[in-house]
C-alpha positions in Angstrom: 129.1 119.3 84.2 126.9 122.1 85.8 125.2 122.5 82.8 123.7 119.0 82.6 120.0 118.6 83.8 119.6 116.7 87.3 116.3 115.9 89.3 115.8 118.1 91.9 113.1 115.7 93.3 112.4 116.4 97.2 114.0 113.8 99.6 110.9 111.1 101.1 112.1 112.3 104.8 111.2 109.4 107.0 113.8 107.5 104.9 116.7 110.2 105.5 115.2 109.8 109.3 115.9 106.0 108.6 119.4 106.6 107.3 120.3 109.2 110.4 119.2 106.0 113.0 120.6 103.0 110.4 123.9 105.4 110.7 123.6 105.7 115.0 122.6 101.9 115.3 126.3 101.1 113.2 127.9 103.2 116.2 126.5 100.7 118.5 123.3 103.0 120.3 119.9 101.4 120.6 117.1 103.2 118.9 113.8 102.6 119.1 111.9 102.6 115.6 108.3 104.9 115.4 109.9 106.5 112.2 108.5 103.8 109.2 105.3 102.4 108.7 106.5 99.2 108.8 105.1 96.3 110.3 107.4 94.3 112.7 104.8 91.5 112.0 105.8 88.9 110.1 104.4 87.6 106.4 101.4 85.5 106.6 102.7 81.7 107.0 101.4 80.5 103.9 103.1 83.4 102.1 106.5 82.3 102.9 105.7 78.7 102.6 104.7 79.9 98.8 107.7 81.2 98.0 110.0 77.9 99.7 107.8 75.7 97.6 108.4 77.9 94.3 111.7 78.2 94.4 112.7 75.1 91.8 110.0 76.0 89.6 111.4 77.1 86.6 108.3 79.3 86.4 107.9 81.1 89.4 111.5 82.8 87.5 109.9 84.1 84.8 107.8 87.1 83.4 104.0 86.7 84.1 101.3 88.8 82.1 101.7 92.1 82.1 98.3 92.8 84.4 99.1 90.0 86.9 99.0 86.0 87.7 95.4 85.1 86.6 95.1 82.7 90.0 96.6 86.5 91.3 93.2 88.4 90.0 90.9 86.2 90.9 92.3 85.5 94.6 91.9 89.3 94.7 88.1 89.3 93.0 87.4 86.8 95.8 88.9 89.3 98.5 86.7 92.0 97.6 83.7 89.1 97.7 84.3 87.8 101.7 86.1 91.1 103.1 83.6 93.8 101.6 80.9 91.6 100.2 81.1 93.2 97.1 81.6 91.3 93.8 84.6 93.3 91.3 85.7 91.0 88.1 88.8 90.3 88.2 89.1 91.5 84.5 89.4 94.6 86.3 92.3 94.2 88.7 96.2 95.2 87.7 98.8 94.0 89.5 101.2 96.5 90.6 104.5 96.9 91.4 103.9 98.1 95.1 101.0 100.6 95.8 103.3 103.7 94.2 104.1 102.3 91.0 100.2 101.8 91.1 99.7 105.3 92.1 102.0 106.3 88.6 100.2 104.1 86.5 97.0 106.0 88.2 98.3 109.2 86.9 99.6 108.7 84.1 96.7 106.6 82.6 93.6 108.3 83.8 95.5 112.3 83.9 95.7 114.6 81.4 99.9 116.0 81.1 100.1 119.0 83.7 96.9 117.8 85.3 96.1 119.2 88.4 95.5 116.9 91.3 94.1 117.7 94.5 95.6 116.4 97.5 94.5 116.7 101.2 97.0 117.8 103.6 98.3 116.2 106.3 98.9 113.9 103.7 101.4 111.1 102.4 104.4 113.4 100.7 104.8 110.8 97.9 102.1 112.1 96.1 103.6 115.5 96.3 106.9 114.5 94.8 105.5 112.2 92.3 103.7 114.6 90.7 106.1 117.0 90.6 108.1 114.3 88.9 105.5 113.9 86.5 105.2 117.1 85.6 101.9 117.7 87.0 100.5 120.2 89.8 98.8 119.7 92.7 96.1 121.7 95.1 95.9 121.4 98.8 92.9 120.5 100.5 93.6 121.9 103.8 92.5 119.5 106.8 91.8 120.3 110.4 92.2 118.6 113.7 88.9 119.8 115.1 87.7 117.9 112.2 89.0 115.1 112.9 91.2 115.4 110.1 88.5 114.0 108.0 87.9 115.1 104.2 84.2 115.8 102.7 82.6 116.4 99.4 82.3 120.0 101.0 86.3 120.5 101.2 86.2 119.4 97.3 83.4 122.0 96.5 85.4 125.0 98.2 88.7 124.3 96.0 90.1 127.4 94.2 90.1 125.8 90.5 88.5 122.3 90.0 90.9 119.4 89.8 91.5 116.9 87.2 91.9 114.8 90.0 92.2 113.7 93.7 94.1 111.0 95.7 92.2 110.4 98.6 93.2 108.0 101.4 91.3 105.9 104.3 92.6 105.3 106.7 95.2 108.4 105.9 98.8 108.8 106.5 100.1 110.4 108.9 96.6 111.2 110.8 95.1 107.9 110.8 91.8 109.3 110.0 89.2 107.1 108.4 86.2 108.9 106.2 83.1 108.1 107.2 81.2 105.8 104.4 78.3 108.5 103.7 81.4 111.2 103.1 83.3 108.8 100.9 79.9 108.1 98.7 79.2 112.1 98.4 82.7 112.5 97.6 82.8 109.5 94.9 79.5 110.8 93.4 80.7 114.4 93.3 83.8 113.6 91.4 82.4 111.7 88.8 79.8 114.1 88.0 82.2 116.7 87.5 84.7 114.9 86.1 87.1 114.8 88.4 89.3 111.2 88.5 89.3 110.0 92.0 92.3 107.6 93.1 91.0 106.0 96.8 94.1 104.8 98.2 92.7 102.1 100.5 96.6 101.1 101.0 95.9 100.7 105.2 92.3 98.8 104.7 91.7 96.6 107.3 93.6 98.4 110.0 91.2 100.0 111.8 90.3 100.7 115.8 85.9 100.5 115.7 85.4 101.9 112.9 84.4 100.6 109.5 86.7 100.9 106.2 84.5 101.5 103.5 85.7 101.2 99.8 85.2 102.9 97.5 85.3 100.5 95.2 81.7 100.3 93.7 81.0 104.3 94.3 81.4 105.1 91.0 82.2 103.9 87.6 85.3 106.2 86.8 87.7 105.5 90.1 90.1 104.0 90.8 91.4 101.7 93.7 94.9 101.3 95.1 95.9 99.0 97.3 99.1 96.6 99.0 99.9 94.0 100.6 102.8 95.6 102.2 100.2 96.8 105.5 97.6 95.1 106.3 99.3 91.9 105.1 102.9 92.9 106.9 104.3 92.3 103.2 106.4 95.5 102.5 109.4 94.4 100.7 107.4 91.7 98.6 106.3 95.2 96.3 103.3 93.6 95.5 100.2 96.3 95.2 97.1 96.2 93.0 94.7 98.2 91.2 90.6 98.3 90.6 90.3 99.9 87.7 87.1 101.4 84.7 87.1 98.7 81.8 88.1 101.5 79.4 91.6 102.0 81.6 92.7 98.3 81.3 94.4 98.6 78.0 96.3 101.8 78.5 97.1 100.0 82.0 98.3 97.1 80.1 100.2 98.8 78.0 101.8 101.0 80.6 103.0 97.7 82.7 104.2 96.1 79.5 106.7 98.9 78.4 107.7 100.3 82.1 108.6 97.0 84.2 107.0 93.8 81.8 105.5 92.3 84.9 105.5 92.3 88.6 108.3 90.0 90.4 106.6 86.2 90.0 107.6 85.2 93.5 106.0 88.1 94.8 102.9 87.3 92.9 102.9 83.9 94.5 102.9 84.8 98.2 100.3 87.1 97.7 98.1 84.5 95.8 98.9 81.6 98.7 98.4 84.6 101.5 94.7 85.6 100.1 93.7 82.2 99.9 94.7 80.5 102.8 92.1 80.8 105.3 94.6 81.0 108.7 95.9 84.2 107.1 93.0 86.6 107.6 93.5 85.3 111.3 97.4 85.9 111.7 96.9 89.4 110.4 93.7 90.2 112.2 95.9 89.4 115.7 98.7 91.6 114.0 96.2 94.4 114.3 95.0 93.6 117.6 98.5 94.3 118.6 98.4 97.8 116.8 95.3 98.6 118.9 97.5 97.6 122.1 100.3 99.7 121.0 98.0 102.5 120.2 96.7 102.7 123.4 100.2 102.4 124.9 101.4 105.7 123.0 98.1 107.5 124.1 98.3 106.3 127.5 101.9 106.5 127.8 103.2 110.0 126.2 103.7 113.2 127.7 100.8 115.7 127.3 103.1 117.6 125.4 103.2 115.7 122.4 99.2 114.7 122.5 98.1 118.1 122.8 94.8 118.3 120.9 95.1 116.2 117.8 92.5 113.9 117.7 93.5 110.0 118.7 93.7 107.9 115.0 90.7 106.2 113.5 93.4 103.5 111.9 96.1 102.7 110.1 99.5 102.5 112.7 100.2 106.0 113.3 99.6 108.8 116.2 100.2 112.0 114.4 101.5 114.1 117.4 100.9 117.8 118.4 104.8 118.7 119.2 103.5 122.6 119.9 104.6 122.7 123.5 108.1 121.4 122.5 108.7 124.1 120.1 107.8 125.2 115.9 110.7 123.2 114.4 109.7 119.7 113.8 112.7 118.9 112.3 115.0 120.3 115.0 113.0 117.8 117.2 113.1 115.1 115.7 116.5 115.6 115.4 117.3 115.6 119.0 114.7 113.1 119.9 116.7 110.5 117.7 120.1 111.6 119.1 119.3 113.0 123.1 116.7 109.9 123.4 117.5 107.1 121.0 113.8 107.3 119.2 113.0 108.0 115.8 110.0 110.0 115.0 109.1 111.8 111.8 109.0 115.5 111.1 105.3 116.7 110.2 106.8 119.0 108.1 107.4 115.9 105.8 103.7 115.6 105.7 102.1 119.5 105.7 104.5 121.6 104.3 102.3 124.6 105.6 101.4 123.6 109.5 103.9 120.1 109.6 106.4 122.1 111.4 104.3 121.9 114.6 104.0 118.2 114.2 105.7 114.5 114.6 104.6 111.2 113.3 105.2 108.2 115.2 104.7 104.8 113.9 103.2 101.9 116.5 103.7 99.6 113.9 106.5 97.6 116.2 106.4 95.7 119.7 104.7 96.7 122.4 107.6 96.7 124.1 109.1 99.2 122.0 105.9 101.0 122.4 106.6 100.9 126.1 110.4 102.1 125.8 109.8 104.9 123.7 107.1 106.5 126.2 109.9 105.9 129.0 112.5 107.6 127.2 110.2 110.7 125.5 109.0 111.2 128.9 112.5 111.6 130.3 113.8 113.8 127.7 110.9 116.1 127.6 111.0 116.2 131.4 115.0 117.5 130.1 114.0 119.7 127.8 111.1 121.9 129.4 113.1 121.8 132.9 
């Protein structure tokens, strides 16, 4: 058998962290949950109301187009309309399964086979693996905390070889860091004119702490948007993510949803139609991310000085990426014991910058506060353990 191929695709490591506390939790200990970006908030009422009222419809069973529920689309045209105030067709939304599938159809549509992509780092390790899935490359834009973690047109321009493309997120994971509006435009107006495919993943949109997400969606007329309900909307295991895309991309998108999945689950579809257009939604969320902001300011308030060192506090999303230096240069090793001395479960940096991640830890204030709370009582306590 050892001469059969296998994948040797990297492991996503906040879900082996996952597995390690799912696998403690069975042996009866109590761990507190900063590992996954996932929100404790419920699904916006009308969401699951959506689905109930669905469920004996013979339709809400079956395939839908291959790009999405029309009443899908146009819910979403009308997003972009009252959240941005700027009008996109809803010709030119795909319905996706999830923001990653959206991310594949990204590449493999609008990329060239082997295309190099450029990718900041700290950055979400998905892309990584994806594209070394796909057979492509990638280039790292190195990022720095006394910058605020933020990426410019400037960090583009000092590449090494020019991309064929770039994902670009705002607000990022792990760092939180939003780019400012006039960055995003030089860096949208850069790309196109040399031809480089830009992918703004605008996935944490809407989660923000004073300042303003910009998208990118009108920036230029060669990008592409990708986006979820699985944040902002506290959606995550509905998979439902969508795409702005160029006219000229909507048939080889098409065609790419038809042969690889037929159509995004219908029931999915459904919730997210009923969640965009009922107008108590945008209000249940908004108070989900006043609780973010709450539990933000409990982690900075509340956590040892040796793990806020000088990283910069986050601009959004739900994550404080953490300077673990003091503690030691093995992320991993820390995690570790932080999950089994303390009962929390962070995330290695090293899952995130594979050159400086090892001096890092990524913790999620996407739960309760008083989890928030907890977890600052018990880091405390074993750090006070650990550096005597």
């Amino acid at each position: 058998m050892s001469d059969f191929y296998k994948s040797d695709l990297p492991s996503f490591i906040v879900m082996d962290v996952m597995r390690a506390a799912a696998a403690l939790e069975q042996q009866g200990r109590h761990i507190i949950h900063l590992e996954v970006g996932q929100p404790q908030s419920p699904a916006p009422k009308a969401a699951i109301a959506a689905i109930s009222a669905a469920l004996d419809d013979t339709a809400a069973h079956g395939y839908t187009q291959a790009l999405g529920l029309p009443a899908l689309r146009k819910a979403l045209s009308n997003h972009y309309s009252r959240f941005y105030q700027k009008p996109v067709s809803e010709d030119r939304i795909v319905v996706t399964l999830g923001s990653s599938l959206g991310f594949v159809m990204a590449l493999l549509t609008a990329c060239p086979r082997g295309a190099l992509i450029a990718l900041p780092s700290p950055g979400y390790p998905a892309y990584r693996n994806i594209l070394s899935l796909l057979g492509m490359r990638h280039v790292t834009i190195p990022l720095r905390a006394e910058q605020a973690w933020r990426c410019t047109a400037d960090n583009i321009r000092s590449l090494p070889e020019k991309p064929d493309g770039i994902i670009l997120a705002s607000p990022t994971n792990p760092t939180g860091a939003i780019i400012m509006p006039d960055d995003l435009a030089d860096i949208a107006t850069y790309c196109h004119e040399h031809s480089i495919r830009l992918i703004s993943d605008e996935i944490y949109h809407g989660i923000s702490y004073g300042k303003p997400c910009a998208t990118a969606v009108d920036l230029s007329p060669s990008l592409i948007v990708v986006n979820s309900f699985s944040k902002f909307f506290s959606m995550t295991g509905h998979r439902i993510g969508w795409m702005v895309v160029p006219e000229d991309l909507l048939g080889p998108m098409e065609r790419l949803n038809q042969n690889l999945l037929i159509s995004v689950p219908t029931l999915g579809q459904m919730a997210a139609t009923a969640a965009l257009n009922a107008p108590e939604a945008l209000a249940e969320v908004t108070d989900h991310v006043a609780r973010y902001a709450a539990n933000r300011e409990i982690l900075m308030t509340g956590l040892p000085e040796d793990l806020l060192g000088d990283f910069p506090e986050p601009d959004g999303a739900f994550y404080l990426y953490a300077d673990s230096r003091a503690l030691g240069d093995d992320s991993r090793l820390i995690a570790h014991r932080l999950l089994h001395e303390a009962g929390v479960a962070v995330t290695p940096g090293s899952d995130f910058d594979p050159a400086a991640g090892h001096l890092a830890l990524r913790l999620s204030f996407a739960g309760s506060s008083d989890d928030m709370h907890e977890a600052c009582n018990r880091i405390r306590d074993w750090v006070k353990k650990v550096t005597g």
